[in-house]
Kinemage of the C-alpha trace (Angstrom):
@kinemage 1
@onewidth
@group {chain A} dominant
@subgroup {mainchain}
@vectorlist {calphas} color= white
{ca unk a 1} P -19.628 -33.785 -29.159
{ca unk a 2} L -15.780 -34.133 -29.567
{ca unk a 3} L -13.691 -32.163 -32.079
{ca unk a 4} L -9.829 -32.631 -32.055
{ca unk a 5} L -7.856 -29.855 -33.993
{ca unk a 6} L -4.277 -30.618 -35.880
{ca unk a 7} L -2.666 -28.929 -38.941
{ca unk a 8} L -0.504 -26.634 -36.300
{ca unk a 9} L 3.391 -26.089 -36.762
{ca unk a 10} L 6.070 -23.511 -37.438
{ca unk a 11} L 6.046 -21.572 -40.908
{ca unk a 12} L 7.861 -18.291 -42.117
{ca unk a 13} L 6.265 -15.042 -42.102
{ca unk a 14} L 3.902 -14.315 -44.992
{ca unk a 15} L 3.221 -18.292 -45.685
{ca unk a 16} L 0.377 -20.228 -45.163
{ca unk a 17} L -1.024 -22.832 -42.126
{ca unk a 18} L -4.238 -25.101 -42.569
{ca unk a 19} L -5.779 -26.164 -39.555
{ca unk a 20} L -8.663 -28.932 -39.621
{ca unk a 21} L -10.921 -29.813 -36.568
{ca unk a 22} L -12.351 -33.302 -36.977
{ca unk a 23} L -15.725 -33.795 -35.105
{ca unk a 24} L -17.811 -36.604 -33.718
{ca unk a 25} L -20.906 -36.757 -32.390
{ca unk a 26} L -23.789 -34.385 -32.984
{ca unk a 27} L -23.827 -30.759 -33.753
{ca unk a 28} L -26.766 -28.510 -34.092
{ca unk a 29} L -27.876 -27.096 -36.870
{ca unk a 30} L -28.103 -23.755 -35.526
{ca unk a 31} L -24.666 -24.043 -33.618
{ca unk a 32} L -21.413 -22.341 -34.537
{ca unk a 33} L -18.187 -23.806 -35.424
{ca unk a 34} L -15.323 -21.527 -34.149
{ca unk a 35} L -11.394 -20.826 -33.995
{ca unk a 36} L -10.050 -19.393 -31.167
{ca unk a 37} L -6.193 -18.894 -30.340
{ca unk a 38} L -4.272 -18.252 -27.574
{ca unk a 39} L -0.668 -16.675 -27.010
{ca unk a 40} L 1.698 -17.058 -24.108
{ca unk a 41} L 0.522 -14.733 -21.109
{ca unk a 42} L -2.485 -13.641 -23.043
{ca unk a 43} L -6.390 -14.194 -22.778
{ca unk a 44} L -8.181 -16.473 -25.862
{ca unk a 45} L -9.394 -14.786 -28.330
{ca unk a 46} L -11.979 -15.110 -31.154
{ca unk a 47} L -10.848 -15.885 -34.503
{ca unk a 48} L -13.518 -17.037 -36.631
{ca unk a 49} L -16.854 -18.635 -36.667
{ca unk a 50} L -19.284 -20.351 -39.469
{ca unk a 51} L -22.848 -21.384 -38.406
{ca unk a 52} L -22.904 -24.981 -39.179
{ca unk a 53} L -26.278 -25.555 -40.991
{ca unk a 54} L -25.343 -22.448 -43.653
{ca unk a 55} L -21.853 -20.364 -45.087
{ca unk a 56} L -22.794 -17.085 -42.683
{ca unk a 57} L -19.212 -16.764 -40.988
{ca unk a 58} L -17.817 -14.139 -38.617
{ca unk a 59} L -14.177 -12.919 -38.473
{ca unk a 60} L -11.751 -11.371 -35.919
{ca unk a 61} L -10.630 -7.628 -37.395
{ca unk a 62} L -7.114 -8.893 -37.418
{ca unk a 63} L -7.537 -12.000 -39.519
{ca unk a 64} L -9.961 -10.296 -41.603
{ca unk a 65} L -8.461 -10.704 -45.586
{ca unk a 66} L -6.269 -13.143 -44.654
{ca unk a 67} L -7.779 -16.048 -42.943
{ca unk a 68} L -10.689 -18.031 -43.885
{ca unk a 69} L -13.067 -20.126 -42.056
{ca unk a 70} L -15.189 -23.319 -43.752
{ca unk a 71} L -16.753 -27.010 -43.015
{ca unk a 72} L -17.706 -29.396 -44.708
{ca unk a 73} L -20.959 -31.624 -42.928
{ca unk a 74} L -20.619 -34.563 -44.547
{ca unk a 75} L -17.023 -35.201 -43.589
{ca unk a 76} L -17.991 -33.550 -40.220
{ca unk a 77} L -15.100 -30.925 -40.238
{ca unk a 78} L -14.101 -27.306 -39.827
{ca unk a 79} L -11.265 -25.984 -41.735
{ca unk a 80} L -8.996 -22.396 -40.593
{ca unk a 81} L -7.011 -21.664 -43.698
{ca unk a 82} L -4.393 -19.092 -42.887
{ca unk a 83} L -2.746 -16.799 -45.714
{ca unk a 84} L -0.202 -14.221 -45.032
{ca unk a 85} L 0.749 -15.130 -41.649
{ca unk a 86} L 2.161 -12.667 -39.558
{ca unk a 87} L 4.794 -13.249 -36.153
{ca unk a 88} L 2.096 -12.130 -34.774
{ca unk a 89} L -0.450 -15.205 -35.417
{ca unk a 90} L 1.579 -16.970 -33.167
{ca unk a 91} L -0.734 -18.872 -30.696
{ca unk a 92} L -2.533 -22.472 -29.774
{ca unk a 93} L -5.498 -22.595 -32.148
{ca unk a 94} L -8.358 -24.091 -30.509
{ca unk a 95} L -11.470 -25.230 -32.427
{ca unk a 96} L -14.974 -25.175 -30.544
{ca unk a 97} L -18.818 -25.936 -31.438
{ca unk a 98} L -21.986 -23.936 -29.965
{ca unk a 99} L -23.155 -20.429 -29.489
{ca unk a 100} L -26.758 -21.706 -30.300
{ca unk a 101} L -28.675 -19.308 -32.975
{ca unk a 102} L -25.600 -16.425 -32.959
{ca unk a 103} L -22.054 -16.167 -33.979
{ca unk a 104} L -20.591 -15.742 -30.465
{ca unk a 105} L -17.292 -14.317 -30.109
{ca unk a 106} L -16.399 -15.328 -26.414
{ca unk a 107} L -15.151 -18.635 -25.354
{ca unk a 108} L -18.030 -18.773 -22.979
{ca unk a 109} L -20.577 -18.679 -25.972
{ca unk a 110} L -19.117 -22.434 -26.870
{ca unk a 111} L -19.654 -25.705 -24.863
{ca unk a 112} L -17.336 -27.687 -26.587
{ca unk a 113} L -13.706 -27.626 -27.183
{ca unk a 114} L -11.163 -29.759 -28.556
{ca unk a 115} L -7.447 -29.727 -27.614
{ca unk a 116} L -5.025 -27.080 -29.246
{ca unk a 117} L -2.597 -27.149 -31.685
{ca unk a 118} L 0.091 -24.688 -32.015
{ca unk a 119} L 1.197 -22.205 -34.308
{ca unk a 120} L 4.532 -20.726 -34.704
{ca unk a 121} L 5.131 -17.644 -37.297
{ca unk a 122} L 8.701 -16.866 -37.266
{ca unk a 123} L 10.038 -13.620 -38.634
């Protein structure tokens, strides 16, 4: 499995980012699809997560309301859209596939990652 992330880039505070993570190869029915990000001098961190044979998705407290997590299986792709974006958001979004059977919420629940792409909220 290979997923490569892109939609990343620099956008005002309170406006909107949509991140896409193309995928190849094949994913499980009962894995996960997840967003993690990751800020200078800081440890990843869960985002979001969507079970990929259903619509049962997991947030992060602080995205909760304001982003939103979906896929779509036939074009074999996970989507982050991000509303309301706060200085705050500011990371490398990375998108990643497993946590077999449960919405994990720690990088090592997922086996595969694709690259990052970054995020910049500006105040």
């Amino acid at each position: 499995v290979q997923l490569q992330a892109s939609g990343g880039g620099l956008v005002q505070a309170g406006g909107s980012l949509r991140l896409s993570c193309a995928t190849s190869g094949r994913i499980l029915n009962s894995y996960y699809a997840a967003w993690f990000r990751q800020a200078t001098g800081k440890e990843r961190e869960f985002v979001a997560t969507i079970i990929w044979n259903g619509f049962s998705t997991v947030y992060a407290d602080s995205v909760k309301g304001r982003f939103a997590i979906s896929k779509d299986n036939a074009e074999k792709t996970v989507t982050l859209q991000m509303n309301s974006l706060k200085p705050e958001d500011t990371a490398v979004y990375y998108c990643a596939a497993g946590s077999r059977g449960r919405p994990g919420t720690l990088p090592s629940d997922y086996v595969y990652w694709g690259q990052g792409t970054l995020v910049t909220v500006s105040s």
